[in-house]
N, C-alpha and C positions, 0 to 999 in steps of 0.2 A: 511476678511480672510488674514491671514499672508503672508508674502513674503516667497517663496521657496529659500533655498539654500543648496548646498551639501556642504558636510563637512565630514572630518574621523570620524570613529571609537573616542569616547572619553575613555579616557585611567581605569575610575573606571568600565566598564563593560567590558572591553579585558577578562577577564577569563572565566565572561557567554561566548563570544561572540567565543573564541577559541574551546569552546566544543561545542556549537553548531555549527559549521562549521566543526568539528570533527564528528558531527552526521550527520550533511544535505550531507558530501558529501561521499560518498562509497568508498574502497580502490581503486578500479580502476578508479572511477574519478578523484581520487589525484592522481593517475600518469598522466595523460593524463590534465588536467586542471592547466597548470602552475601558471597563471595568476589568482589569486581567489583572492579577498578583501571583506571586509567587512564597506558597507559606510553609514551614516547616514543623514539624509533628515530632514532640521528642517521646521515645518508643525506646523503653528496655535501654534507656543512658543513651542509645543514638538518636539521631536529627534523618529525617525523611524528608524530603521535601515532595508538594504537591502544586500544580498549576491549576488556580480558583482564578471563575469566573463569574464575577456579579451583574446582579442585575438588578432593578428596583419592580420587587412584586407586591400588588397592594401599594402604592407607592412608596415601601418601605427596603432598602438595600439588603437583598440576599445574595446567598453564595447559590448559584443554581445549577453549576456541574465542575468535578475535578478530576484533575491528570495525576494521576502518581506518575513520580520523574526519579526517583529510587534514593537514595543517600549520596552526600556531596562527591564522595570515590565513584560512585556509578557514574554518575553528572560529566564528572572529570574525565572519566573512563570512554565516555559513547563520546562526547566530542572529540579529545583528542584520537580516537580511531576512526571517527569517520567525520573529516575536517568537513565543511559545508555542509554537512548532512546526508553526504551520500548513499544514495540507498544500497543495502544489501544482493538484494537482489530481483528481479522481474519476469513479469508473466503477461504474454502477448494475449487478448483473448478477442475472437470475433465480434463487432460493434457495430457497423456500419450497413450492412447488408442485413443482418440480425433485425437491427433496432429499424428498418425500413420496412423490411414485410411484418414485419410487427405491426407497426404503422399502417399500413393498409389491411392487414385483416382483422384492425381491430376497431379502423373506421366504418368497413363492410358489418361489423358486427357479428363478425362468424362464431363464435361461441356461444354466444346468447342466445343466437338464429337456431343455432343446431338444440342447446340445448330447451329453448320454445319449442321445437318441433320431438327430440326424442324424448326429453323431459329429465330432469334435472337428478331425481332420485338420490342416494345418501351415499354415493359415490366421494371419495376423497376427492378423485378429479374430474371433473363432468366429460362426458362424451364430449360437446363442444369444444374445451379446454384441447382434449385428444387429440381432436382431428385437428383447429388451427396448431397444433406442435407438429403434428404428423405435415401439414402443406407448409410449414416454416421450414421444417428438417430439409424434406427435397428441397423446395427454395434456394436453399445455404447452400446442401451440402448433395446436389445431386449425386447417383452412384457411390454416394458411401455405402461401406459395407458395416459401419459400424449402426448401430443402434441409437435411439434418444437416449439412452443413461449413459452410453458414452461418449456423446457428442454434447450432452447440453452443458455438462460443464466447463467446455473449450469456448463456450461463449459469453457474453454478458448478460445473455436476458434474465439468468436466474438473481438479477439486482434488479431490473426493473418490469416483469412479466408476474402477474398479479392473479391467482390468490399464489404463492410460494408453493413449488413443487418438491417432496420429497423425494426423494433418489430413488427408493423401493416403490414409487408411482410408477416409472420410466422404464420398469422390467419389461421386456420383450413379450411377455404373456398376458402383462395386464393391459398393454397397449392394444394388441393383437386381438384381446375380449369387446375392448370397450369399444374400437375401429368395426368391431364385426357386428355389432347393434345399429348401425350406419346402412345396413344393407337393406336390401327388399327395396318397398315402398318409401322410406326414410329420405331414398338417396334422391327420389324424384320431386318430394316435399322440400327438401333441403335447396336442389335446385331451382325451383320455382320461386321461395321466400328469397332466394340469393341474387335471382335474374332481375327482377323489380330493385333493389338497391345498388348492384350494376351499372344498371341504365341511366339511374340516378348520378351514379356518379360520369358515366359520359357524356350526360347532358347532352345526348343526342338519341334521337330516335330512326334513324337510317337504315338504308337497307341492309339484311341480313345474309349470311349466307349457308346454305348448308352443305357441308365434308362428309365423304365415307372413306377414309383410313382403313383398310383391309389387314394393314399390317402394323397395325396397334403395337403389340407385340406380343412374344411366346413366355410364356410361363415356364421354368425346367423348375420342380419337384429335387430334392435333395436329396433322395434314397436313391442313385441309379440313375440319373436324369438321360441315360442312354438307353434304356430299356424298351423293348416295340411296345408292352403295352403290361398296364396294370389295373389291377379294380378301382373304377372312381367314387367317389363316393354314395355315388346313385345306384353303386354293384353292377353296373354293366361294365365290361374290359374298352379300355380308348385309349388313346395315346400319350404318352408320360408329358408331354408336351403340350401345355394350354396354349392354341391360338388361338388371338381374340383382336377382332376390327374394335374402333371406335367410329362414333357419325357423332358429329357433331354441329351445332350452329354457332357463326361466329359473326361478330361486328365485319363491314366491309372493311371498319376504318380502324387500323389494331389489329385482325385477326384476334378478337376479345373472346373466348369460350363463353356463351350463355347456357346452352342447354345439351346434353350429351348422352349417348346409348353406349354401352359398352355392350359387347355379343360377343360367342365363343364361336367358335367355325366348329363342325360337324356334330353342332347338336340338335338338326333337324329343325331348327327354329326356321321363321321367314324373314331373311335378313338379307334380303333382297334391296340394291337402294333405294326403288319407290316405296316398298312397302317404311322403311327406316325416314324415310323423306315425309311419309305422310303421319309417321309417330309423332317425332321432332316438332313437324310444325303444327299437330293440336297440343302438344306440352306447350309449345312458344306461346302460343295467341294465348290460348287458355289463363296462361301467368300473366301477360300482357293485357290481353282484352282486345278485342277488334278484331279486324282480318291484316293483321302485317303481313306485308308481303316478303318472301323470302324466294331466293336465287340459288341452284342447286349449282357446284363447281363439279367438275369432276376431273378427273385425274390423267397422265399419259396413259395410264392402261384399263381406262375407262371410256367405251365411245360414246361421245354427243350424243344426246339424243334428238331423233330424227324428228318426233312431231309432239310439240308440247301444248297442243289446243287445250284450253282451261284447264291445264296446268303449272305447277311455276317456271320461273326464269330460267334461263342456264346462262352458263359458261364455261367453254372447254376446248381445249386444245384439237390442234389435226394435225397428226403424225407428218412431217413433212414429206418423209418419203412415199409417202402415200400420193403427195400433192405436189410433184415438181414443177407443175404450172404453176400453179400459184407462189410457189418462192419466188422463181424466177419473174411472175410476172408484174408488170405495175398497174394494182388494181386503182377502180375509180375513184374519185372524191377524196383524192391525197387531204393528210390531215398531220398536224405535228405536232408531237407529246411533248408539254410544257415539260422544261430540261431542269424546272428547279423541283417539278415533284417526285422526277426520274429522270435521277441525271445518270446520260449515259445512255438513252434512247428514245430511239424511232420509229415512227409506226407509220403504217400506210392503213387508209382504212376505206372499203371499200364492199363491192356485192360480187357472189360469186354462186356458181350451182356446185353445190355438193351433196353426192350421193343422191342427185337429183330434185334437190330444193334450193329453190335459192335464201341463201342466208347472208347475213354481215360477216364478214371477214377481216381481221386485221392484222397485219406480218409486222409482227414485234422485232426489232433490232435493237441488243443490248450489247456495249462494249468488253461489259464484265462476263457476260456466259461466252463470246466471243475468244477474251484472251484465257476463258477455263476452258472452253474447247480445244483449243489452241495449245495449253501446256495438256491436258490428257491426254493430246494426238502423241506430243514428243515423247512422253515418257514411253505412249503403247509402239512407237517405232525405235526406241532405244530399246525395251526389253524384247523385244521381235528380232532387229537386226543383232543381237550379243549374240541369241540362241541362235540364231542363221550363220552367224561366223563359229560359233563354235560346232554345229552339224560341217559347216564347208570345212573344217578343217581338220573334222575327222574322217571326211568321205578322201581328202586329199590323202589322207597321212594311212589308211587304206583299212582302218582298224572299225567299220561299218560292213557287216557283209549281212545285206539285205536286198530281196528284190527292189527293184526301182518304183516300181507303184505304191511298194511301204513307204519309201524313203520320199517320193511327191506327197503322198499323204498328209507326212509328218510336217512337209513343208506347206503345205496348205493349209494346216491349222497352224502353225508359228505365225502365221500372214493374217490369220482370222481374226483379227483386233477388229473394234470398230471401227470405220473412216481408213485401215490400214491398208486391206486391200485396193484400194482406192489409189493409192498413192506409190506402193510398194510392189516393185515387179519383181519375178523370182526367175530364174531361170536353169535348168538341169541336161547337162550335156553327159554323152559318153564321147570317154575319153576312147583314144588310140589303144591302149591296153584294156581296156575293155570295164574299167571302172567309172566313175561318176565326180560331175564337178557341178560345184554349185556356186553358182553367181546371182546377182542381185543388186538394187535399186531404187532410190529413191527419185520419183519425176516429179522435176521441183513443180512444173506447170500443173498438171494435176492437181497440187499441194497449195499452189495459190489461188487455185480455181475453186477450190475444194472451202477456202480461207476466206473467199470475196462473195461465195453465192450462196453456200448452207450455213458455216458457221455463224453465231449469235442470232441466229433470226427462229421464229418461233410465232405458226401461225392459231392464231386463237378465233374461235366462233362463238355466236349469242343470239339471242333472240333478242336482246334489251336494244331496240334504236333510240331510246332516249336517253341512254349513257352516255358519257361521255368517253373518250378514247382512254385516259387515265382511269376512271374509273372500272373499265373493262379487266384491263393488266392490273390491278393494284387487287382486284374480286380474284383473278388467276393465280397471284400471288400470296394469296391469304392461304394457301394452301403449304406453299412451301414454309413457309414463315412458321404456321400451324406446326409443320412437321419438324422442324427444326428444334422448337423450343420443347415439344414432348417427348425427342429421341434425346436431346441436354438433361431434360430431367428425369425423364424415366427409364431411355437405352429402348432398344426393338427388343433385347433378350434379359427377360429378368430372370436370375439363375436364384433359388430358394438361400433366405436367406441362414438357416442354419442346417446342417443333416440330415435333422428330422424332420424340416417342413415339406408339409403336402399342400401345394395349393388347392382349395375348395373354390366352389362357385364365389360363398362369398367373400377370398380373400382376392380373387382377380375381379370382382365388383368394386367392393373398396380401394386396392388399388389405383384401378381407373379413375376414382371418384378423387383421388387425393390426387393424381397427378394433374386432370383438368383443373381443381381449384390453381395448385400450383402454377397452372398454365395462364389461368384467368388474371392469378396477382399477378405474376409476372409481366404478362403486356396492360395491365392495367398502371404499374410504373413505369413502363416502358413510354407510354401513352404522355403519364405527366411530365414526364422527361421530357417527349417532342414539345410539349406547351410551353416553355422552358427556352428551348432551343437548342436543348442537348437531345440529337441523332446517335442517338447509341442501340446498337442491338443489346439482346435480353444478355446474354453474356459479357457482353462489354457492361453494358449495367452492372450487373456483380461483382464484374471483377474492381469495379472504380468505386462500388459500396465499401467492398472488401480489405480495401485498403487504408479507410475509417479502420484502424484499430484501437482498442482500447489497453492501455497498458499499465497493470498493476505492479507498482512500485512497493518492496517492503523496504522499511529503514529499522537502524539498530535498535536493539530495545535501550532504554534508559534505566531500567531495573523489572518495568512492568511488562505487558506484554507488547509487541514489537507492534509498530506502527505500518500505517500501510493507506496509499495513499494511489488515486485510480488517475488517470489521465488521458486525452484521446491525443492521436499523434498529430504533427501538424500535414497537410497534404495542400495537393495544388487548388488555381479554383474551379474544375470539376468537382471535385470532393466538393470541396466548400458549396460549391450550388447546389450539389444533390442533399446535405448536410440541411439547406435551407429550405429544397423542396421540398422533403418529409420531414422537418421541424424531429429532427435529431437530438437537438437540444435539449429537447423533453426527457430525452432517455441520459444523456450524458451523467457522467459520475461528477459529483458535488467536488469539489476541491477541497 
């Protein structure tokens, strides 16, 4: 083998050898990299060249890192194939939504948190570590069916998520072990160290409210998930099917999850709303300290309750039909909902006797549930009147031979829409030959009657007369908000995720427990958004994170191994503000 020796640059390749150094090095490196040459290494009778970069250590000039760029033919070879340096080829990978719930649960502390409270042990990845990837994964990637080992390297954070996870960490088993140490007593600990840094960060201490979600969701088991019933773990036979409510408390302002009960339905437990209303709120104070007060919501198919002396607040709806006075009527002490904190509605707000108390009343008027009333009617009298023409035109065409009371029946339930019968008249003659005709009708007056007195309106009750009118509907609406954002991330129906999985108690605990955090980040950015002045719901949030992509560039090799250089794409300035409201930048890939 030859003798080594350095040597310069030889002067017939200075012009490969310019451009390639014009490519290897990026604008911002050539400010900052004074000291760059290019040297050649004669090796076995050939010439190598290397791109040396000096620098004065000790104040004395060293070489303190080099690029192999391969021999003058390679040199020659990679430029002329790839003029400008254009890269090879590229790889889109998640950034933007990634590197933001990163950002907040790593300001919340959730690793640390968790693993202060489960304890730390000689675990490759700490339980904490777990759980924040498990509330990042839903985050990103609600309803995937894939796993963290094959989702997390479709994203960026394995360049900037700290300590580095190994791939054989992310197996569905080890995940599933170390999520299951989360259970019991852990989750309520967890929640309480969580609640206090929260509130922290809302800088507000306001009223509360407490939810009971009945219909959380069902768990299906992967062996059979249609089966009436199999042995649970506890050896007694039940239903293949886990239901399980959530209760939970949440900020008025955000619908912000602080503290939460997950429960299974028919496991004899007392999961009664008082009884879950007076769990909730000694978990709340208890983490808190003092007596907070807290306002129980409850739901359309949950009634008011009638008499809450030295007990908490409420608020909750009254079936309208129940109430056709009161739609129609114009109660006292009219009052009007500022249009810029709900725009798009109107309230009346006033006193009325219901069910023989009298209570605060306020008839909600929204333009939005108005025109979604409005398209659900047409679609239910579009697929009503098809099946009506096609019944009438088989009774015509004579090929229905049925008594006539089958055949009203059947017409009674085609009509049985909501709001349809209302609007929609039917009518059934015998004919001269002794058969049946079917006609029908839509009364447009009924339909605008129907459009101007019930639709969009929505009567709500309280005990609270020191609320404000906004503040009433915005507590009523924490509900739906609530349920919106944990049916996005976790579905009503979780179906097991592989063959073999048997949901246990504690994998619909954890669960729970991963979806409410996920729910918590979520309107917690959702929150800094509105500070901002970006009004985005939680899915619109994502999807405008989402679109931060980051994109991995390889370029040709030059003899050594191939180059590769990371980039985030350029987007509008949404992007760009949410880019600066979670300091993104932090995460971004170096040039």
């Amino acid at each position: 083998m030859g003798t080594r020796s350095r040597r310069t640059a030889h002067a017939p390749v200075s012009a490969l050898l310019n451009a390639l150094y014009a490519l290897a090095i990026s604008p911002r490196e050539r400010y900052y990299l004074k000291m760059a040459s290019v040297v050649g290494k004669r090796v076995g009778g050939r010439t190598y060249y290397y791109l040396a970069e000096s620098a004065r250590v000790r104040g004395e000039p060293r070489i303190v890192s080099q690029r192999y760029l391969g021999s003058a033919d390679d040199i020659a070879a990679a430029v002329r194939a790839r003029p400008g340096g254009a890269p090879v080829d590229s790889t889109h990978l998640a950034f933007g939504d990634v590197a933001a719930g990163w950002r907040v649960l790593t300001d919340l502390g959730l690793p640390d948190l968790v693993d202060g409270i489960v304890g730390r042990q000689r675990a490759e990845v700490s339980a904490g570590t777990y759980l924040a990837l498990a509330v990042l994964h839903r985050l990103v990637a609600p309803g995937s069916e894939t796993g963290l080992a094959a989702w997390w390297p479709t994203t960026a954070a394995p360049r900037f998520v700290r300590p580095r996870l190994p791939a054989a960490a992310l197996e569905r088993r080890r995940v599933r072990r170390a999520l299951g140490r989360l259970a019991g007593g852990h989750r309520e600990d967890i929640e309480a160290a969580l609640l206090v840094r929260v509130r922290n960060e809302l800088g507000s201490h306001g009223p509360s409210l407490v939810l009971d979600l009945p219909g959380f969701a069902t768990f299906l088991d992967g062996t059979n998930p249609h089966a009436d019933a199999d042995p649970s773990p506890h050896g007694d036979r039940g239903p293949r099917a886990r239901m399980a409510g959530l209760a939970v408390v949440v900020t008025l302002d955000g619908a912000v999850p602080l503290v939460a009960r997950s429960y299974q339905h028919l496991r004899g437990d007392d999961t009664s709303f008082p009884a879950l209303t007076a769990e909730l709120t000694d978990r709340f104070r208890a983490a808190l300290g003092g007596d907070t007060p807290l306002t129980v919501v409850t739901g359309a198919d949950q009634a008011a309750p009638q008499n809450h002396a030295g007990g908490p607040h409420f608020v909750g709806p009254l079936p309208s039909s129940e109430h056709p006075d009161l739609i129609a009527a114009r109660l006292t002490v009219p009052r009007a909902v500022n249009p810029a904190h709900l725009p798009g509605v109107t309230a009346l707000d006033g006193r009325a006797r219901v069910a023989g108390v009298d209570r605060r009343v306020i008839r909600v008027h929204s333009t939005n549930l108005q025109a979604a009333q409005t398209r659900a009617l047409a679609q239910d009298l579009a697929h009503a009147t098809r099946r009506l023409d096609e019944l009438a035109s088989a009774l015509r065409l004579g090929v229905v031979d049925r008594p006539r009371a089958e055949i009203a029946a059947e017409v009674a339930r085609i009509a049985r829409f909501r709001w349809s019968d209302r609007v929609l008249s039917t009518r059934l003659d015998r004919t001269s030959g002794g058969g049946l005709t079917l006609t029908w009708h839509v009364d447009e007056r009924a339909y605008a009657r129907l459009r101007s007195e019930l639709f969009g309106k929505q009567l709500l009750t309280t005990d609270h007369d020191d609320w404000s009118v906004p503040q009433v509907i915005t507590a009523y609406r924490a509900r739906y908000h609530l349920e919106s954002t944990l049916t996005h991330l976790g579905g009503p129906l979780v179906p097991a995720p592989t063959p073999a999985w048997r949901w246990t108690d504690d994998d619909v605990e954890v669960h729970g427990l991963v979806t409410v955090l996920a729910t918590t980040v979520a309107h917690l950015m959702r929150r800094r958004a509105q500070r901002v002045g970006l009004d985005l719901s939680v899915r619109e949030l994502f999807r405008r994170l989402a679109d931060v992509e980051e994109t991995r560039l390889r370029y040709p090799s030059t003899g050594g191994r191939p180059r590769t250089r990371h980039v985030l794409a350029e987007h509008g300035d949404t992007a760009r503000s949410l880019v600066d409201l979670f300091d993104l930048t932090a995460y971004a890939p170096r040039s």
